[in-house]
Residue, then its C-alpha position, 0 to 999 in steps of 0.5 A: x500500500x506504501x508502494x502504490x502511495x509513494x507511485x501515485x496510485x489511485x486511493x481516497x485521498x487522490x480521488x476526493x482531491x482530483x473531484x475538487x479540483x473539478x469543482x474548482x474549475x466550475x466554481x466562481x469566487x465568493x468575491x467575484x462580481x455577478x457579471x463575471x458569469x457568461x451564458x453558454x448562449x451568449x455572443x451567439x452570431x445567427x449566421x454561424x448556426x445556421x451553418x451548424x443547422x446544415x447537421x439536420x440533413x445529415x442522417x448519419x449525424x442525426x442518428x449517432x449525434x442526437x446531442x448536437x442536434x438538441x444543441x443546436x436547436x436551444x441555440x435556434x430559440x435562443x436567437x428567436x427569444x431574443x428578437x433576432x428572427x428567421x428571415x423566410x428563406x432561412x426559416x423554409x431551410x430550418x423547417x425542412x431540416x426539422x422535418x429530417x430529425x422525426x427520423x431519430x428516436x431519441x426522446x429528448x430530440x423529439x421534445x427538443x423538435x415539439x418545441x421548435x415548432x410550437x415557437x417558432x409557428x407562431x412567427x413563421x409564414x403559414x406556408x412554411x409551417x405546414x410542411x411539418x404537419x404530415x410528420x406530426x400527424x404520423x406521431x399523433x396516431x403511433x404508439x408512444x404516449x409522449x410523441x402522441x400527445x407533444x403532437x396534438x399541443x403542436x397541431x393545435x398550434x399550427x392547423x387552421x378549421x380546414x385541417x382541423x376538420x381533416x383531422x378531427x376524428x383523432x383528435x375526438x379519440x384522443x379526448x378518450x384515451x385511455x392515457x391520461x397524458x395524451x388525453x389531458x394534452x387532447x383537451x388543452x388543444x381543444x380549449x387553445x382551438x375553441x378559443x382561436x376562432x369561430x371557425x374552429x370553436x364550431x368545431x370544437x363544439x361537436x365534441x361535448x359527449x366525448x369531453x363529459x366522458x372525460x370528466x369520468x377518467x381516473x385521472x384527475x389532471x384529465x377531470x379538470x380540463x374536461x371541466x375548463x372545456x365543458x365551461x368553456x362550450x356552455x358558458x354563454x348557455x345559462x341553463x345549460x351552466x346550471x344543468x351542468x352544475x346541476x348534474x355534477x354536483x350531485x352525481x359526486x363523479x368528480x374526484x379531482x380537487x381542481x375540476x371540484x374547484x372549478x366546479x364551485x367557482x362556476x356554481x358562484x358564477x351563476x348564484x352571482x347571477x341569480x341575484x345581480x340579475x333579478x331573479x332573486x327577490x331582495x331580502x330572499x336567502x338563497x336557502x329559500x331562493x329558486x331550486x337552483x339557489x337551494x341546490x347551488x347553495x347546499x353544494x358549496x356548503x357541502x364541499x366545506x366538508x371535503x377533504x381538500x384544503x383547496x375545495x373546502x377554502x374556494x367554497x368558503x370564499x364563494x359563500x362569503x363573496x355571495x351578494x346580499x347573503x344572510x349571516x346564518x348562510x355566512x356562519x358555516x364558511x366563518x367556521x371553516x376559515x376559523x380553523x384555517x387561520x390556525x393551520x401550520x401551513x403559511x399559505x392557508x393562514x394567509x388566504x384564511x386571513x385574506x378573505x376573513x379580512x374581506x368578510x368583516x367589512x360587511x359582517x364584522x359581527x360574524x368575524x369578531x367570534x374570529x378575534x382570539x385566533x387573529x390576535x395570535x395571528x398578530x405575531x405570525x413570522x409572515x408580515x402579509x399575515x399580520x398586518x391583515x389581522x391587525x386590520x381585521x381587529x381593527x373593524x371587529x374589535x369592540x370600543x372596550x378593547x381598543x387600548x389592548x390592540x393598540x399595545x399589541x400594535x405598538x411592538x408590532x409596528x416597530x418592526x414592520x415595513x413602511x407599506x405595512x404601516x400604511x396599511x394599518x395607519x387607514x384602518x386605525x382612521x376608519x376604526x376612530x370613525x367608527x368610534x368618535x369617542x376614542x379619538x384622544x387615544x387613537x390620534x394621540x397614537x398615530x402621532x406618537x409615529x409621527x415622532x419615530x423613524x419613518x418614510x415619507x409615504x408613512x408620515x404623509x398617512x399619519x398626517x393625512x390620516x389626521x387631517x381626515x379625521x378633522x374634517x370628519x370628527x370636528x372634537x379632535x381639531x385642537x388635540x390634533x393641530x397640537x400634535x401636529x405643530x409638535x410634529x414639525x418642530x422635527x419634521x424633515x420633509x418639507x411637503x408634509x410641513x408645508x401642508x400643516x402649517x396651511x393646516x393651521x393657518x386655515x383651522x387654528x384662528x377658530x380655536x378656543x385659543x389661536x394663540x397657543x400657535x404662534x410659536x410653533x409656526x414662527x420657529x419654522x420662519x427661523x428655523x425652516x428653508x425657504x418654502x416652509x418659511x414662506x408658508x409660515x408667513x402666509x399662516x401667520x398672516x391669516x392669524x393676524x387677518x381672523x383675529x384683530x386680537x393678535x394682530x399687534x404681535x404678529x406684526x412684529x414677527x412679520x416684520x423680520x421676514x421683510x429681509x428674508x434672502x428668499x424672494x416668496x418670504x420677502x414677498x408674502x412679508x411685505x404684502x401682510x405688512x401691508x394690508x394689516x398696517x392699513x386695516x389696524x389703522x382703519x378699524x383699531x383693536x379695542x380690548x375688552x374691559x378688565x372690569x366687565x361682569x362675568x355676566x356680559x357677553x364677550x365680544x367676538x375676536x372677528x374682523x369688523x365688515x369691510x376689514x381689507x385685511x380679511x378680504x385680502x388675506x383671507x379670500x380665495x379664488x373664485x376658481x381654483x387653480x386648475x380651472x383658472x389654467x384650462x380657462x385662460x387657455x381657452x380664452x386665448x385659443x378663442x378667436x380675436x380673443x387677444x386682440x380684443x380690448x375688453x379688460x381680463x377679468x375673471x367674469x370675462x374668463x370663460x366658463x370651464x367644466x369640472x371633468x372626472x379626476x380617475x384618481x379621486x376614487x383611490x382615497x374611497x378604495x377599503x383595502x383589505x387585501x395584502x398591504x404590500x399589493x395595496x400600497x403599492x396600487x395606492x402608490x404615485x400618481x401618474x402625470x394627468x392627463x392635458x384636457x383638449x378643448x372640444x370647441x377646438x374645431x368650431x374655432x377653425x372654421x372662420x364662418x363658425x368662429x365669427x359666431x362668438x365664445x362656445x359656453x360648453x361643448x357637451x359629451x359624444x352623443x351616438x346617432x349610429x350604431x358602430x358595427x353600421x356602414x357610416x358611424x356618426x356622433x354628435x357634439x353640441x357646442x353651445x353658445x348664448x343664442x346659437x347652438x353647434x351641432x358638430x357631426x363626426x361622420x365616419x366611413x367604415x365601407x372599404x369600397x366607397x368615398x363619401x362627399x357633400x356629407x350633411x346632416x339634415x335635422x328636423x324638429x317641431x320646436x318654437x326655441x329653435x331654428x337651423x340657420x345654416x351647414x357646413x358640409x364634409x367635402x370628402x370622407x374616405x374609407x376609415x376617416x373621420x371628418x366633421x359637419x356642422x349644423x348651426x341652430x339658432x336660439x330664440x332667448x325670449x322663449x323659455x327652453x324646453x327639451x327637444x327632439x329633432x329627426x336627423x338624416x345623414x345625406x351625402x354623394x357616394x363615389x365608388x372607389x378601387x379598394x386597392x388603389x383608391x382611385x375612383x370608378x364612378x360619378x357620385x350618386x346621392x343617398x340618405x342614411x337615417x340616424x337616431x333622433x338627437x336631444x337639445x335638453x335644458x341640460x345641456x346649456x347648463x356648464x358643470x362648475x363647482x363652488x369652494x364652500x357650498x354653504x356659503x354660496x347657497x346663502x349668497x344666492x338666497x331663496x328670492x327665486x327660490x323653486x321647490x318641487x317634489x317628485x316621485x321617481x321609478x327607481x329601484x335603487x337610491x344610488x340609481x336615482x342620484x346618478x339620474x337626478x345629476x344627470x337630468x340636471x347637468x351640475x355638479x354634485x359638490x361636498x363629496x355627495x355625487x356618491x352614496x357612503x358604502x352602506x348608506x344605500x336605503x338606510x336614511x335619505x341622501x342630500x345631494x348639492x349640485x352646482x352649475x353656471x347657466x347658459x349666460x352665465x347665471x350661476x345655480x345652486x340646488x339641494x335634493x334630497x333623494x329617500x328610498x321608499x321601498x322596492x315597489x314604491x320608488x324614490x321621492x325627490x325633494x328639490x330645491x333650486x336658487x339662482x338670480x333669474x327665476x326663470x332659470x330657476x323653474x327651467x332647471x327644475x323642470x328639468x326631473x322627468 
């Protein structure tokens, strides 16, 4: 044994040490950077493998070489999957070098081809592609299990109906087969063909007997395709759904847990269906519902029972997420998902919590018997799971345990991401809503937060968290606003301190003592940069405007900003200097008398009538600033507008309408699923979009131009069909004595070129007159031009709704396809289209107002018009909706919108606002009560404005 050592022999030590130097080749240093690792397919030039690829025709390297062969074709969809593609010459070549490896029976060849040829299909001319189809059809009928069914996924890739039908009869027998492999690839096939076109789907459909055979086979991946096909086929076929629910759920055949799951989505689906569809009675559970609710409902219920986790957790989810279901029908799933939530495994824990967490906000009653296991789910090593017990506890816990959750959440929250905060920080706000009472301890808790380490999407949840609950819990203003300066004394992001002190500027003067703030605020004049610095100017001067009390001392902290380096401090300084030096010596403070009597009213700190300092100071815009932009932008695209001499007031601004913010709503979201999700949907917003004038196009027709300012331009409305030969919509474009009725025409005939293109409107209607057209010369195939009609107003007469019958007439010119050019003279025709509305709600701009209230008290009730109606609406968010649009106002204060819950309960004032046709502002109160299904919805409306006239027309407008 010495021997062979000292000869090099080959013993353990030799061996181990040879097998680490093989490692070592293979291995990368620990301290080597990530780029230093190349791809095998990296610097792959296309040129040198198609050369390689040149190795498929030859038989005897096909046979004794298939390694190469798989090599070269990993390779091939490399260079696909990487954008650079087979040229039709080259991909003609490789397809007939593909066609030659079906000689080899190697296995992974095989496959390596299958996938070849199902990628590359799709980006290769059809042509080509076929050539491959003789051999996969050889494979789809021989006696290997994993060629027959690779090859059915191919075909179904490359045959169109023609060849589906040729080869319909093995693709039928597939679907039987008794290889679950080949069937399940069978049914997939059929799905992927069903959904390619109606040509195939038609097709596809002849097959129903042989997939409900499948949902029979042992083999459970089998069932759940045969299910996902046999949905597929029926899914527009309501009953033919409910049969096979039905036939399935009672049966018992099923014993694949994925097809059960689908199975009790679909019954779901079509409970859904029962009631969002009418056909289940409100107030009706589905236990005494239709025999398909009953049957439906009891099959869910039982499947909570079944062995697998996943079918019992999709049926509980399923009854938790019917509509209007009672809580006894809801008792059963709540039980289940209670057991879920102490499983040892993470994902059923999570999608327990997950759908629990959904459940309370409708039910918080059923999940608070829940609360012992979601308060051990609070120290849960998954932080998606704790974050959503906490949440959950928080709208399930009653007021008397609010002080132990928060003690819970204090340790928690220390640990835990800034999204998860979030998250938590929205529902301890929804949680001080539901309990007014607490407010103390909860805002007192969210601004210890304020005072920890954080991010600055965490702070501004605090802060804006807060400052909803001002607006919304009037009790916490003082505590809050106290919190808030002690916030900014160490407030690193100057966003959020910009904000507060706005905050206070606005809300602390009417506290019992605004005093108390003036030191907060001037130590940001000291301390803080530049923009913070001249917001606390700005809330400082708004101190000394709302109460004359402080005015003497604040002057004094103003005039040491009056050498600010920065220019906006030195500005507002000066400014509020002043304005407040001319209003205290016009109207001079008096303190009340030390000696007075207890007794004796004191007198108001208030600024006296005609003080300029509160006017100045204190007064906004009469728009904001958003609506000031698009309105200054209007009135410079309007004609002659620069070169008029009028003077640039804000009455002589035009009147722009308020539009849809889609990111308003994001605020209204109840987020109750994984906060990480949630906080990154509710993350940045995106730039908004810039609003296109619509009156655009009647400004560059000089004839139209010449008619003056449009007031408003209204909404699309559809005169046609879109699937018909000629598409038309209309605009109204509304002017104080003349209406635009713009017409987009659009051609959708390949063949014909339309010109003269008019539409001729008729109405019986003593308010309105056509007085002119301007036609569409030409519209080629696919264009869209416009034509105009101009109607004329009679002001003297009182507007009323009017219909008017329009009729598209135009010359037809028929035209070569291909080239364009024409073939035949016009020959005139007439196209009928809908009738077209001018309602009163139309000349109505939707403007809003900043402080309702007040303008509702400016307008007063001089013209005042009250009228009481009796709607047919079922719904009482259906009526809101409808009275906003009869009216054409805007909803302000937030009430254009039922509150989750409120639907019925109690009725809904609605406060509309609106700028008239002339310029007459309007102003309306409605109060919308539910009174039942069968008895509708009353209306009681009140309208204001300075023209009575305007006043009964806008409530003649409820029909």
């Amino acid at each position: 044994m010495g021997d062979q050592q000292e000869d090099g022999g080959l013993t353990m030590n030799n061996l181990l040490s040879e097998v680490q130097n093989t490692l070592d080749k293979f291995k990368l240093e620990d301290d080597a950077p990530a780029g230093d690792y190349y791809s095998p397919y990296a610097n792959l030039e296309k040129a040198a493998v198609l050369q390689e690829a040149r190795c498929f025709h030859d038989p005897t390297a096909v046979r004794e070489n298939p390694r190469k062969c798989c090599t070269v074709i990993a390779q091939l969809l490399h260079l696909t999957n990487t954008g650079q593609y087979l040229n039709s010459a080259e991909a003609t070549e490789v397809f007939f070098g593909v066609t030659k490896l079906f000689m080899s029976d190697d296995a992974s060849l095989r496959r390596m081809v299958y996938l070849f040829i199902k990628d590359v299909a799709e980006t290769c001319d059809p042509d080509d592609v076929i050539i491959v189809t003789s051999s996969l059809t050889k494979d789809m009928t021989c006696d290997v299990d994993l060629y027959r069914a690779n090859a059915l996924r191919v075909l179904a890739r490359i045959v169109d109906a023609a060849m589906l039908g040729a080869i319909e009869r093995y693709v039928k027998q597939a679907v039987v087969d008794s290889s679950g492999q080949v069937s399940s690839a069978a049914l997939v096939s059929a799905t992927h063909l069903f959904e390619r076109n109606p040509e195939s789907a038609a097709i596809v459909k002849r097959w129903i007997s042989e997939t409900t055979e499948a949902t029979s086979s042992p083999n459970e991946m089998v069932q759940f395709h045969a299910m996902q096909l046999l949905y597929q086929i029926k899914k527009h076929d309501r009953l033919g759904m409910q049969k096979l629910v039905t036939q399935f759920s009672q049966r018992n055949t099923l014993k694949s847990p994925l097809a059960l799951v689908l199975l009790v989505r679909y019954t779901a689906k079509l409970l859904n269906d029962e009631v969002t569809e009418g056909r289940m009675t409100s107030g009706t559970s589905f236990q005494n519902g239709s025999n398909f609710a009953r049957s439906g409902y009891a099959f869910l219920e039982a499947s909570l029972r079944h062995k697998s986790e996943m079918v019992v957790y999709e049926a509980a989810k399923a009854i938790c997420a019917l509509p209007n279901i009672e809580p006894q029908e809801l008792s059963p799933a709540v039980n289940v998902l209670q057991l879920f939530l102490s499983s040892p495994k993470p994902a059923v824990r999570f999608a327990a919590i997950k759908t629990v967490s959904q459940v309370s906000i409708g039910h918080p009653r059923m999940v608070s018997k829940c609360n012992e296991d979601l308060e051990a789910l609070i120290a849960d090593a998954n932080r998606s799971i704790a974050t959503l017990a906490i949440t959950t506890l928080l709208k399930t816990g009653s007021e008397n345990s609010i002080d132990r959750l928060l003690k819970q959440i204090s340790v928690f929250l220390s640990e835990i991401p800034d999204e998860y905060k979030i998250t938590i920080v929205r529902s301890l706000q929804r949680l001080c809503l539901t309990y007014p009472a607490k407010h103390r301890v909860l805002v007192g808790f969210l601004s210890n937060f304020l005072r920890e380490e954080g991010g600055f999407d965490f702070k501004r949840s605090i802060v804006n968290s807060i400052i909803s609950l001002i607006k919304q819990v009037p009790e916490t203003t003082e505590s809050s606003l106290l919190h808030l300066c002690e916030f900014i004394e160490d407030c690193e992001f100057t966003m959020l301190s910009t904000q507060i002190l706005h905050l206070l500027g606005e809300l602390g003067p009417g506290t019992q003592a605004p005093a108390r703030y003036i030191r907060f605020i001037y130590n940001r004049v000291i301390l803080e940069n530049s923009a913070v610095r001249a917001a606390a100017v700005a809330a400082l001067s708004k101190f000394a405007a709302r109460c004359p009390s402080l005015r003497t001392s604040i002057m004094t902290l103003l005039k040491r900003s009056l050498d600010d380096e920065d220019d906006e401090t030195r500005d507002r300084a000066s400014v509020a200097v002043s304005v407040l030096k001319g209003a205290m010596d016009e109207f001079p403070y008096v303190a009340p008398d030390e000696d007075a009597e207890p007794e004796e009213e004191p007198i108001p700190d208030v600024p006296q009538a005609g003080d300029t300092a509160a006017f100045v100071l204190l007064q906004g815009l009469p728009m904001s600033f958003d609506r000031l932009n698009r309105s200054i932008k209007a009135y410079v695209k309007a004609p002659t507008a620069m070169e008029s001499a009028e003077q640039l007031t804000f009455s002589a601004l035009p009147i722009v309408e308020e539009y849809e913010d889609p990111e308003s709503a994001a605020d209204e979201v109840d987020e109750v699923g994984d906060a990480a999700l949630m906080a990154a949907v509710a993350g940045e917003n995106e730039e908004k979009k810039e609003v296109v004038d619509p009156a655009a196009a009647v400004y560059a027709i000089p004839e139209l131009a010449s008619l003056g300012r449009v007031f408003r331009s209204s909404a699309p409305t559809e005169l046609s069909e879109e699937e018909t030969e000629y598409v038309v919509r209309c605009i109204k474009h509304v002017m104080p004595e003349h209406i635009i009725l713009q017409f987009l025409i659009q051609n959708t005939v390949e063949d014909q070129r339309l010109v003269n293109c008019t539409v001729a409107i008729e109405g019986d209607s003593e308010c309105f007159e056509v007085a002119g057209e301007v036609a569409a010369e030409s519209v080629k195939y696919g264009e869209t031009v416009n034509a105009f009609t101009v109607v004329t107003r009679n002001p003297d007469v009182p507007l009323a709704p009017c219909n008017f019958e329009c009729v598209l007439r135009f010359g037809v010119v028929q035209v070569d396809p291909k080239s364009g050019e024409d073939e035949s003279d016009p020959f005139d025709e007439e196209y009928p289209l809908e009738e077209l509305e001018l309602a009163t709600s139309d000349f109505m701009a939707k403007v809003s107002v900043p402080d309702f209230r007040q303008a509702w008290e400016q307008v007063g009730n001089t013209n005042e018009v009250l009228e009481k109606f009796a709607l047919q609406f079922k719904k009482q968010d259906d009526a809101v909706a409808a009275v906003i649009d009869f009216l054409g106002m805007q909803p302000c204060d937030g009430t254009g919108h039922l509150k989750p819950g409120e639907g019925g309960k109690k009725p809904h004032m609605l406060h509309l606002s609106g700028v008239f046709v002339g310029g007459t502002q309007v102003v309306a109160r409605a109060q919308v009560a539910a009174q039942g299904d069968a008895a509708g919805v009353l209306l009681k409306i009140a309208v204001r404005s300075d023209d009575p006239t305007v006043s009964r027309m806008v409530a003649d407008c409820i029909r």
